[in-house]
N, C-alpha and C positions, 0 to 999 in steps of 0.2 A: 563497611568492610569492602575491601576491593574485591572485584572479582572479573572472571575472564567474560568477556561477552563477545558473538559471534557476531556480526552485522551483513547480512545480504542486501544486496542490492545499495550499496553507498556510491553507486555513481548515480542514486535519485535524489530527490533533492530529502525524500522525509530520510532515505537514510543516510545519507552525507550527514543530516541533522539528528540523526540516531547517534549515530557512531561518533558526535561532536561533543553532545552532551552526555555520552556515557560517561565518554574518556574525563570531561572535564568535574565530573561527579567522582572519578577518580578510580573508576575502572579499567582494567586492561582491558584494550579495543581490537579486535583484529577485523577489518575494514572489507569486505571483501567484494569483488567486482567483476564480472564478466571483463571488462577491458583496461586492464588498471591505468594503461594511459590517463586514464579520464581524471586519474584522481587528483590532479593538481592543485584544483580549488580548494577541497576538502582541505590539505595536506598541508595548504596555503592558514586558512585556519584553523587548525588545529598548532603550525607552529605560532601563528601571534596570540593564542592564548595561552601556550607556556605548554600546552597537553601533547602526551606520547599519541600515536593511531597507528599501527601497524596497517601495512595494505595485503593483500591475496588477491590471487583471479582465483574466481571460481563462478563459473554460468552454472546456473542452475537449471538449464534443461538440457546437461550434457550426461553421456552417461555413465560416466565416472565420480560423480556428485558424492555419493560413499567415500570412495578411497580418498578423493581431497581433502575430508573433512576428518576423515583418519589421521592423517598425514597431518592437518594441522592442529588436531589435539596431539599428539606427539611430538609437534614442535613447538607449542603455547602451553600443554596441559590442557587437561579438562573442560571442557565448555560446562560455566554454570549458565550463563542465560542465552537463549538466541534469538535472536529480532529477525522475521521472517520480512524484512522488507523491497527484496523484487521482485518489481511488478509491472507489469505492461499491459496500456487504455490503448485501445485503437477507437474513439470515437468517429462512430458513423452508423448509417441504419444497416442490422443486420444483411439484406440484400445486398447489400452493395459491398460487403466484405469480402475477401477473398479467404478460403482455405486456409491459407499460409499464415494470413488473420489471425484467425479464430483460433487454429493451432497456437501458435504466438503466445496467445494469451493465456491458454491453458497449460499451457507446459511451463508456463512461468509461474504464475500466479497459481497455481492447482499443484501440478504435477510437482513443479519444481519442488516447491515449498513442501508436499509432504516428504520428497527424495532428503532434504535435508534435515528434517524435521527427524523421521527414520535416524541419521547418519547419527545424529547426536543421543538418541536417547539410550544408546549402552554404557556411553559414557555418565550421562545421571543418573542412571537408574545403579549404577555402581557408589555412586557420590551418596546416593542416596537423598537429593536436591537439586534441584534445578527449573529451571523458567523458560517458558517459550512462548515470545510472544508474536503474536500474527497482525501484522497491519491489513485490514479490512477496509470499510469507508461506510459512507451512505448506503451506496450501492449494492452493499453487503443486505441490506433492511428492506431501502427502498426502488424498484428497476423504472428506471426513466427513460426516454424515447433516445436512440443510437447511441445509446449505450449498454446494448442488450447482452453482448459477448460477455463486456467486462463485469457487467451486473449478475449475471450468472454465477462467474469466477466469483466473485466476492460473496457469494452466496453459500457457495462451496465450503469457501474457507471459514464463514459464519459456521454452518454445520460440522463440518469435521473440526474444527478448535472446539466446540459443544460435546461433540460423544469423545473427544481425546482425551478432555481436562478428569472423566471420571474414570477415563484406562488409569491415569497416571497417578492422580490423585496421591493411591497407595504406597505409592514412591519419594514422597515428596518433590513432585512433579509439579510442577502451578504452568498452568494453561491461560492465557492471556489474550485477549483480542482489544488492539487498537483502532477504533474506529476514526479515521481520518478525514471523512467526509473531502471535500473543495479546497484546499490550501492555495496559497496566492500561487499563480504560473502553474499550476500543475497541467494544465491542458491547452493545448495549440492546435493550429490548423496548419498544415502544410499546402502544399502547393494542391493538390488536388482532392483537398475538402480531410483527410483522416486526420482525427484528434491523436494524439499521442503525450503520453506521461511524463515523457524525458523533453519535450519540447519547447518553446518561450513565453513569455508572457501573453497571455489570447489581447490583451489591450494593444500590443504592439505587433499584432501579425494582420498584416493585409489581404481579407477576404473578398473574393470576387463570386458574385452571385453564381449561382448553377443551377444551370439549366437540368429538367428532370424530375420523375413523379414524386420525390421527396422534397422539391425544393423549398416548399412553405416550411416543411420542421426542420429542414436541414437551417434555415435562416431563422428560426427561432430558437434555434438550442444554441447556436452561434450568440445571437441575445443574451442569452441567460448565460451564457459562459462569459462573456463582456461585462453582463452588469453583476455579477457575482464576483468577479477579481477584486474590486477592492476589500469587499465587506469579509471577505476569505480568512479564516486564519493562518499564520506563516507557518511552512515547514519547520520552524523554531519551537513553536510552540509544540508541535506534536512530537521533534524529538523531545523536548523537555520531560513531556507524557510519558511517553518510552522510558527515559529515564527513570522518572519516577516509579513505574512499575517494576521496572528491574529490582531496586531498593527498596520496596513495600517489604516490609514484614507478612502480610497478609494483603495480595493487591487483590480490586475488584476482577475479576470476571472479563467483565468488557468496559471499557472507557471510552468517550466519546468527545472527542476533540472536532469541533467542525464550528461552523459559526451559526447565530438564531437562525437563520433561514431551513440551513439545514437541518435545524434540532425541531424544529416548526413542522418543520415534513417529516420526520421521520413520527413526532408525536402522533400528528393527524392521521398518518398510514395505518395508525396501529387503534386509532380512536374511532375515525371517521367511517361510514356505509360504503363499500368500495366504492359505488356509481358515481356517492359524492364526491369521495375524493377524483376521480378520475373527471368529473367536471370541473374539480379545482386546477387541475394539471392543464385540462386547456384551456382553458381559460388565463394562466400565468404562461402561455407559450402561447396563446392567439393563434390555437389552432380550430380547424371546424369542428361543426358536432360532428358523429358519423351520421352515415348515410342508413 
């Protein structure tokens, strides 16, 4: 059955890939976007597949986030599902982050996501149905060296999708977490060392050594992000996920979309004596013992 689904953050690449495979599954898509400029590619594919994508701005850590989403269920109708998919990595080691960072991150990934998550649910809990799903990752499980901000964030939205899905439950409300682990390009280096979400392919960005008391992990999490790009699964796949949970008669809980490396570490996080596993960690990043 068709139905209306809300897509945040589709100028990313998982929700470009959300909001590609809703539509093409045969739901109304309304697209929405902090900068709608962006949406050209998206807009690009969706018309060579035949499939409608409505677009919106809508930033989600502005603070009018309510009334927009007012404003577009009264222009679309009711939101049955919404796919909480913006989100902002700033990889690098905590210290070295700036405020504006760290904020960044939270107000997208956290804050945002529950300012909209709020906005929709008068509209379900009237329906008496509806879906909200949270793209997560690894991150969300497991916290890995400079990526501590976003490892947090994702930690956040691990917990509160957890104690939401039993507020809602009563509503016929379904609560959903997508775990997206590493998808191919998801992370690059810019010019002065920060990873970022929205960024290029890490095989195609030219790093130059830094100087600095992080330099040994800042050059090996640069490694692990290089030799992790192929093996990656594509932003394709995890909107297809998305998809499929929107359409589940009964979806799981959490889904986990990432590829064995990542399902590897998350298993061992949860199996393994922490010491050992944190020996495993530097050991696969060729980092020292401590002191």
């Amino acid at each position: 059955m068709s139905q209306l689904v809300l897509v945040t953050g589709a100028e990313s690449r998982v929700g470009a890939a959300a909001a590609l495979a809703c539509a093409t599954a045969g739901h109304r898509v309304v697209a929405t976007m902090a900068d709608p400029t962006q949406r050209g590619e998206l807009q690009k594919q969706a018309a060579d597949r035949g499939v409608q994508v409505a677009f919106e701005q809508l930033d989600v850590t502005t603070r009018d986030v309510a009334e927009k989403v007012r404003e577009l269920g009264l222009k679309y109708g009711p939101v049955y599902a919404l796919v909480n998919a913006a989100s902002e990595a700033v990889g690098c080691v905590f210290e070295e982050q700036t405020d504006a960072e760290v904020r960044l991150q939270f107000e997208t990934n956290v804050i945002g996501l529950m300012a909209v998550t709020r906005a929709v649910l008068p509209m379900m809990r009237a329906a008496q149905r509806g879906r909200i799903v949270n793209v997560s990752g690894v991150a969300g499980r497991v916290g890995l060296p400079a990526l501590a901000v976003f490892a947090a964030t994702k930690h956040a939205v691990e917990g509160f999708s957890e104690s939401l899905r039993w507020e809602l439950e009563p509503f016929g409300i379904e609560v959903c977490v997508i775990e997206a682990g590493a998808i191919k390009a998801p992370i690059a280096l810019d010019a002065d060392r920060r990873r970022s979400a929205t960024g290029g392919n890490p095989a195609e960005v030219d790093v130059k050594p830094v100087a600095g008391p992080y330099r040994v992990l800042d050059e090996a999490i640069e490694r692990l992000v290089r030799d992790g790009a192929d093996s990656a699964p594509s932003a394709e796949a995890v909107g297809k996920a998305i998809a499929r949970v929107v359409a589940a008669p009964t979806p799981k809980f959490r889904t986990a979309v990432v590829g064995m490396d990542a399902r590897t570490l998350v298993a061992l996080r949860s199996m393994v004596p922490d010491r050992l596993f944190a020996t495993g960690v530097r050991r696969a990043l060729g980092l020292p013992r401590p002191r």
